[in-house]
C-alpha positions as CSV (number, residue, x, y, z in Angstrom):
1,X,73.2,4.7,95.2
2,X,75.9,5.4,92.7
3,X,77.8,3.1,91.3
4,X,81.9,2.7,92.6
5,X,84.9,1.8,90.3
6,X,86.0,-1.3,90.5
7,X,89.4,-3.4,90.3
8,X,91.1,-0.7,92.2
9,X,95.1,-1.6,91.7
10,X,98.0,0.2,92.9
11,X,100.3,1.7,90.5
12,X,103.7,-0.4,90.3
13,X,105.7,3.4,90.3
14,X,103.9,4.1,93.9
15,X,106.3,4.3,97.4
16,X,106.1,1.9,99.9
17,X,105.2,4.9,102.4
18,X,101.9,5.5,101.1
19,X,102.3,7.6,98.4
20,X,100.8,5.8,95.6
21,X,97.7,6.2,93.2
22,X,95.1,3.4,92.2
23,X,93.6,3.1,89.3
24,X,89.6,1.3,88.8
25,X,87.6,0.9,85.7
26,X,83.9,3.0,85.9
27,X,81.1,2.6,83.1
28,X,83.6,3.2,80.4
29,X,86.3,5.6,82.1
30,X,89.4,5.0,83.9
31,X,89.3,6.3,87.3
32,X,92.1,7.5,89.6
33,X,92.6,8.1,93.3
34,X,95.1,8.9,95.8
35,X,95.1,6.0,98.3
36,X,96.0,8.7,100.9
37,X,92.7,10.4,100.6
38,X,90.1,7.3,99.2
39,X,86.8,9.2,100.3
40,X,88.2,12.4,98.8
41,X,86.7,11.6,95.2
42,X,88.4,10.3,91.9
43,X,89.7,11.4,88.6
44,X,87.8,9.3,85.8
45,X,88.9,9.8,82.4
46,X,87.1,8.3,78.8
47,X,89.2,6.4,76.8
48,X,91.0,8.9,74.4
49,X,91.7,11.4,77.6
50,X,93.3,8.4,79.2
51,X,95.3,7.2,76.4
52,X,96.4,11.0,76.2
53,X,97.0,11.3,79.7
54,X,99.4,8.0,79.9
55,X,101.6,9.4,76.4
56,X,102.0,12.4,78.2
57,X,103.1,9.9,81.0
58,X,105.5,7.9,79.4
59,X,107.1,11.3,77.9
60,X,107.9,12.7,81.3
């Protein structure tokens, strides 16, 4: 069996129609996933791609 993220939270930027992203923590990565389409797989990211990935964020 492989192992699932865990702590899945909403982000606090999502709608309240749906359209949000949740983010887990996985065996040292950071995963994402479109609550719309859960069983669809994930995004996980290692630390310095996440750090990256949220400047890059904070920028837009």
């Amino acid at each position: 069996m492989t192992s699932q993220p865990e702590g899945w939270r909403k982000s606090t930027h999502s709608g309240h129609e749906g359209d949000c992203v949740e983010v887990g923590r996985h065996v040292g990565t950071t995963a994402v996933r479109d609550t719309k389409a859960r069983t669809r797989g994930r995004l996980e990211l290692g630390p310095t791609p996440w750090a990256t990935f949220l400047t890059g964020l904070k920028r837009a």
